[in-house]
FIPA-911982 format. One record per residue (C-alpha): x, y, z. Coordinates in Angstrom, 3 decimals. Layout:
{{X; Y; Z}};
...
//
This chain:
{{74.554; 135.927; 85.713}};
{{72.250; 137.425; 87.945}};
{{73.531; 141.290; 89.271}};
{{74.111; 140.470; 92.617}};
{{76.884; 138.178; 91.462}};
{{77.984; 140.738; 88.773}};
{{78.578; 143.075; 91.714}};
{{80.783; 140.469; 93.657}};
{{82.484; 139.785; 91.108}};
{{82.899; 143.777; 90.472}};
{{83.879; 144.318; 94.034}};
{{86.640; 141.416; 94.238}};
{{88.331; 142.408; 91.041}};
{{88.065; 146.908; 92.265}};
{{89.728; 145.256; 95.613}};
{{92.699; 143.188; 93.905}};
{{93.196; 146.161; 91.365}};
{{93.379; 148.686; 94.052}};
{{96.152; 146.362; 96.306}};
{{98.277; 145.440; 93.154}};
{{97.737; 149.353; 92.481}};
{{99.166; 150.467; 95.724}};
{{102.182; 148.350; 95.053}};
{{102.627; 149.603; 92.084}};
{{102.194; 153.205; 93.008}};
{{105.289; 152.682; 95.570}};
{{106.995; 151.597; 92.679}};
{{106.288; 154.721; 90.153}};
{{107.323; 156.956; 93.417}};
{{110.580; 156.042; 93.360}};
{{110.778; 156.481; 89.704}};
{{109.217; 159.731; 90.009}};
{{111.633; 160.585; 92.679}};
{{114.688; 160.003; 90.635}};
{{113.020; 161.225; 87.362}};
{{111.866; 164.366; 89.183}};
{{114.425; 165.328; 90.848}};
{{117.239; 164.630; 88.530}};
{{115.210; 164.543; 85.002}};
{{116.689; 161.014; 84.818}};
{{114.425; 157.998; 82.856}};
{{116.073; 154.970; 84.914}};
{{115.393; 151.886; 82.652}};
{{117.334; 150.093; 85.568}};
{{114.817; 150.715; 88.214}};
{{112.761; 147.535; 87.347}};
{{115.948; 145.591; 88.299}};
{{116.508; 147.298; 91.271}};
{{113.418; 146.074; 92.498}};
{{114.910; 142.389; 91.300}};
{{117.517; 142.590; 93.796}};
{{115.560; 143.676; 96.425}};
{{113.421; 140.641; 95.900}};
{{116.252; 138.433; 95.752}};
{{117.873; 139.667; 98.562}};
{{114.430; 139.288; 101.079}};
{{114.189; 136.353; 99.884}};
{{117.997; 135.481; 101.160}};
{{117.684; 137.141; 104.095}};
{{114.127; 135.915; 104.672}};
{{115.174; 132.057; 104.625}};
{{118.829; 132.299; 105.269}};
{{119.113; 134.718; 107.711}};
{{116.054; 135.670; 109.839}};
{{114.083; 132.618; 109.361}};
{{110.093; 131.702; 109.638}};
{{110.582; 130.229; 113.279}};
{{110.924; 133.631; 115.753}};
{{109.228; 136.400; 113.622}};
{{106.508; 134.197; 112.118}};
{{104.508; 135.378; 109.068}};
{{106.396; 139.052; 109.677}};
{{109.810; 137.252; 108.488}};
{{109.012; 138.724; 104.432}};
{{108.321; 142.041; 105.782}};
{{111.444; 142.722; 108.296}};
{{113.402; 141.039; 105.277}};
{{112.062; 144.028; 103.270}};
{{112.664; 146.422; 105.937}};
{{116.566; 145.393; 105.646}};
{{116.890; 145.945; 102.299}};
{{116.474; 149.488; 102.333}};
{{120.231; 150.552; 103.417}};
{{121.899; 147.499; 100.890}};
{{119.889; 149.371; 98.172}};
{{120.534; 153.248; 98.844}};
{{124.083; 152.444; 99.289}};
{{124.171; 150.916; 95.972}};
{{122.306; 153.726; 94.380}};
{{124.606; 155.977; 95.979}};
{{127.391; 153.997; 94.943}};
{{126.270; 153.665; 91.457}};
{{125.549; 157.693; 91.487}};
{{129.365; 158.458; 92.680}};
{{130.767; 156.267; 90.328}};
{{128.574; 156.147; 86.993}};
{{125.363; 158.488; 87.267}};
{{126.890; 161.542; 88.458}};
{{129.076; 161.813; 84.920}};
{{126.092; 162.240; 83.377}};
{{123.628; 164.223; 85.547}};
{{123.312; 167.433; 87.462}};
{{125.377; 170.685; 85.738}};
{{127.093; 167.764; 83.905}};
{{123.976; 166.623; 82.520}};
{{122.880; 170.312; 82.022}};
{{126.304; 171.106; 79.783}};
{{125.633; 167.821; 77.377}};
{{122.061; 169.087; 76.725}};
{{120.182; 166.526; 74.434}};
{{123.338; 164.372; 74.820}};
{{123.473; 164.163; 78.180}};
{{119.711; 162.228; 78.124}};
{{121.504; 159.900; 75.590}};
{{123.945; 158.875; 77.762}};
{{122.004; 158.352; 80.778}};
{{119.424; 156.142; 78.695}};
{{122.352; 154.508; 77.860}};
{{124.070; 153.783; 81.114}};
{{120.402; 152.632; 82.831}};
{{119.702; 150.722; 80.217}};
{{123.568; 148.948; 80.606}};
{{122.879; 148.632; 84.706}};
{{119.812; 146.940; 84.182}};
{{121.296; 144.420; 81.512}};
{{124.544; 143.721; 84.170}};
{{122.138; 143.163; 86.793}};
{{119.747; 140.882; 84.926}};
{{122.444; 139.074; 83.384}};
{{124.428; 139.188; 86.643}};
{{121.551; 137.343; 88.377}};
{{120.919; 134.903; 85.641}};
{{124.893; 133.661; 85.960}};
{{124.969; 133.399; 89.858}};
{{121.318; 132.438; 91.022}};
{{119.871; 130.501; 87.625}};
{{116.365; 130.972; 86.390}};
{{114.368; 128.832; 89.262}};
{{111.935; 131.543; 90.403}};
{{111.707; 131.552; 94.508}};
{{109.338; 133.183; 96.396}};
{{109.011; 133.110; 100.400}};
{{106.729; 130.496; 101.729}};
{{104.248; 132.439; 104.154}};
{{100.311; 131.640; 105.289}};
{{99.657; 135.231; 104.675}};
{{99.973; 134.428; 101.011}};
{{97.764; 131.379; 100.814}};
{{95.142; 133.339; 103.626}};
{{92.396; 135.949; 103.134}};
{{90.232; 137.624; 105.055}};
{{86.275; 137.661; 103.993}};
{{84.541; 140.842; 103.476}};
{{80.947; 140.725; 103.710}};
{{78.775; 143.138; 101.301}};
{{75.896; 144.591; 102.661}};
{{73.381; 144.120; 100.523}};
{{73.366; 140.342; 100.343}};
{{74.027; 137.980; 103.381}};
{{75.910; 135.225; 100.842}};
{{77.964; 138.020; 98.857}};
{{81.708; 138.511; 100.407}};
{{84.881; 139.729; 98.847}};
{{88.277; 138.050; 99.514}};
{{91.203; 139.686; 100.489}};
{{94.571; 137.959; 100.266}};
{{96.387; 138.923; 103.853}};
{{99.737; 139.180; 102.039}};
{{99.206; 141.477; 99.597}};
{{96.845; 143.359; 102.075}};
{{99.791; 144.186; 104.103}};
{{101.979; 144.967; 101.290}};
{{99.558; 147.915; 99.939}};
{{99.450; 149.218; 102.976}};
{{102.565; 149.290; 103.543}};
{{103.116; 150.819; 100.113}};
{{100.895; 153.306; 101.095}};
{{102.712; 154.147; 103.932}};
{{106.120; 154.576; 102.516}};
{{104.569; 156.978; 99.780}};
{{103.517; 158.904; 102.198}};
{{106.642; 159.561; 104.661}};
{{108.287; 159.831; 101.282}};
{{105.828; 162.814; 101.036}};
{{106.395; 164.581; 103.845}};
{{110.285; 164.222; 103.860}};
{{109.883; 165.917; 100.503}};
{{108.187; 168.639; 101.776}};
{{108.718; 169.338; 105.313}};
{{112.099; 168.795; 105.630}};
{{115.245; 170.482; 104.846}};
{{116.301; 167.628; 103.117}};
{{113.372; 167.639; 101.150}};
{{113.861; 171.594; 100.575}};
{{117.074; 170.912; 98.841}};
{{115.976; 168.322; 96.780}};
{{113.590; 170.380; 95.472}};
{{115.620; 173.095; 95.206}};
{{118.466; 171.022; 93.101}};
{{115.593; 169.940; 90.572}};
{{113.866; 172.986; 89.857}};
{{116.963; 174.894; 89.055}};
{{120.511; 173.341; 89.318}};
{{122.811; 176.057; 89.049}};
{{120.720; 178.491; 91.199}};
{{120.702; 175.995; 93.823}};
{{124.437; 176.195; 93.357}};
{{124.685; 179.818; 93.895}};
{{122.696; 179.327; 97.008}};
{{125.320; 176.672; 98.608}};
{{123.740; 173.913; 97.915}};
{{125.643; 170.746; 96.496}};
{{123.697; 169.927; 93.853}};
{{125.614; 166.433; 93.361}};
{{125.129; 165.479; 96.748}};
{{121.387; 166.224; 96.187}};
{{121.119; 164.248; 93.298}};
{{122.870; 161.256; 94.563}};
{{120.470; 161.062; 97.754}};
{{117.520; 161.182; 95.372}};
{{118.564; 158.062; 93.353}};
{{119.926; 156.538; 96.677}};
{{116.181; 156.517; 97.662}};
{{114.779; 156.044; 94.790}};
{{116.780; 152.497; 94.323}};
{{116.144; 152.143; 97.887}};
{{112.237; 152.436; 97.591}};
{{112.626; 149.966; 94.301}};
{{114.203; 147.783; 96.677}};
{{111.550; 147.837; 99.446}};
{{108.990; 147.419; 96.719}};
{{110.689; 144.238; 95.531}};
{{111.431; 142.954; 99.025}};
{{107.754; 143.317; 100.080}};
{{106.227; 141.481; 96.939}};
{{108.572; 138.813; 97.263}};
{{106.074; 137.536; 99.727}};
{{103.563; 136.548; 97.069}};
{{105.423; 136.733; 93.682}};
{{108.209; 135.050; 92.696}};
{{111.764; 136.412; 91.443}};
{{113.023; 135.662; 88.612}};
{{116.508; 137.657; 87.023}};
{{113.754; 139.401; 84.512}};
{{110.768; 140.035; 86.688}};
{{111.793; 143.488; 86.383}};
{{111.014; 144.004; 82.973}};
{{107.273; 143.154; 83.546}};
{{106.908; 145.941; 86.236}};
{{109.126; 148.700; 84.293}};
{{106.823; 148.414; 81.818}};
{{103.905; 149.101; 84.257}};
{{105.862; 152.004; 85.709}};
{{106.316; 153.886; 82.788}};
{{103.039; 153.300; 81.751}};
{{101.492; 155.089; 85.145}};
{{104.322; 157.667; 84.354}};
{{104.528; 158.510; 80.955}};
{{100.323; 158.344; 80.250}};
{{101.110; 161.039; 77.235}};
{{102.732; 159.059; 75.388}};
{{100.461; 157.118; 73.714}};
{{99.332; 160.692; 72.186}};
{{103.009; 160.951; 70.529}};
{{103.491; 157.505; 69.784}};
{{99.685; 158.618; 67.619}};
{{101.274; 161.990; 66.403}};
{{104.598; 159.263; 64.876}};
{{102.578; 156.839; 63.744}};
{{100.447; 159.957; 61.389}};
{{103.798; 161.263; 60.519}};
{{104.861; 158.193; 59.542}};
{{101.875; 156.757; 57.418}};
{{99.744; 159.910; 56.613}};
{{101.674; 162.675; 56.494}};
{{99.305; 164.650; 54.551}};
{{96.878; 163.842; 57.262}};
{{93.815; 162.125; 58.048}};
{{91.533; 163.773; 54.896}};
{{93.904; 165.163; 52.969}};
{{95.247; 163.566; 49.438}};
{{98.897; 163.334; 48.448}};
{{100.003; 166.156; 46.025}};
{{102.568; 165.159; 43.433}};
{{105.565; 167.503; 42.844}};
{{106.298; 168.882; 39.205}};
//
């Protein structure tokens, strides 16, 4: 293989990597949002994406159609998922979350994380579960030309060299891109944003300062399931749903989240098998 196709090759895979990446990134935002703001680990947030892909997809070819809005139907179907999902992560917050979280949450101490690994972890099994009962196992996906189209990118240095980029997925980073960033300046030029803040860095002064640290807290995972949601609805486009297609991407997320861990799951792993250490010997006890 001769370099000039090496560096096509190079480019095309940096460009699909970078898309997937931005889709992704949307994805580990809301996470962070919730995670940040309300020291939460959601193990349901995968799944929250599920639903938002399930329900573009129903609104996409059961509602708005292909006919009047065209290729844009997948998009606009995302669009209108956003208030379904942050009134069920509000919902879910006022009823489940918010027993375990905020000065709650700061009372249990190490419990308190138990429980809300627990409770995630038992939304995302009702909702996968919940899915596979009412809507089967068939994987559907929205049937658009943006998904089967690209558009060619010439390279400069060779006049046969061009890298392909899928329209569909195109539009969904940058519209990934753009949600992380509004998300960004809501977080820190607004009052909103000001109280979030506020509520994660230090609960119960935030209390003494009049601010309803609850109410915080169940706004952040309202968006947080809400920008799962959009994720979801905007893939949906040019991946198909399935009741687990959330577990692939959760693991993803908490990969681009949690990129320490691999040094504990190390430190465990000498604990576990070489407790003496790397170079030291084992010393027998009279």
């Amino acid at each position: 293989m001769n370099a000039a196709a090496l560096a096509e090759q190079a480019a095309q895979a940096l460009t699909a990597g970078i898309m997937v990446g931005c889709v992704y990134g949307l994805l580990c935002v809301g996470l962070a949002f919730i995670f940040g703001i309300m020291r939460v680990i959601n193990f349901a947030q995968g799944d929250f994406m599920m639903v938002g892909m399930y329900l573009a997809f129903y609104l996409a070819t059961h509602v708005l159609g292909t006919t009047l809005l065209g290729d844009a139907t997948p998009f606009v179907a995302a669009a209108l998922t956003v208030p379904v999902l942050f009134i069920l992560g509000g919902g879910l917050h006022r009823l489940l979350i918010a027993r375990t979280t905020g000065l709650r949450g700061v009372g249990l101490s190490a419990e308190g994380h138990q429980a809300q690994l627990i409770l995630t972890l038992g939304i995302a099994l009702v909702l996968q579960n919940g899915a596979l009962i009412l809507l089967g196992t068939s994987p559907h996906t929205v049937l658009t030309t943006l998904s089967s189209s690209a558009w060619e990118v010439p390279l400069l240095y060779d006049d046969f060299s061009a890298v392909f980029v899928n329209q569909a997925r195109a539009i969904a980073a940058l519209l990934s891109v753009a949600v992380a960033f509004g998300l960004f300046q809501l977080v820190s030029r607004t009052r909103l944003g000001k109280s979030l803040r506020a509520a994660a860095d230090n609960p119960e002064a935030a209390t003494y300062m009049g601010i309803d640290v609850d109410r915080a807290h169940r706004i952040a995972f309202a968006i947080g399931t809400a920008v799962a949601g959009l994720a979801g609805g905007i893939i949906v486009a040019y991946y198909p749903v399935q009741p687990f297609v959330g577990v692939d991407f959760i693991i993803i997320m908490y990969a681009a989240q949690h990129q320490n861990a691999a040094i504990f799951a190390a430190f465990v792993l000498i604990l576990l098998f070489r407790p003496q250490g790397l170079f030291g010997r084992n010393v027998e006890r009279a």
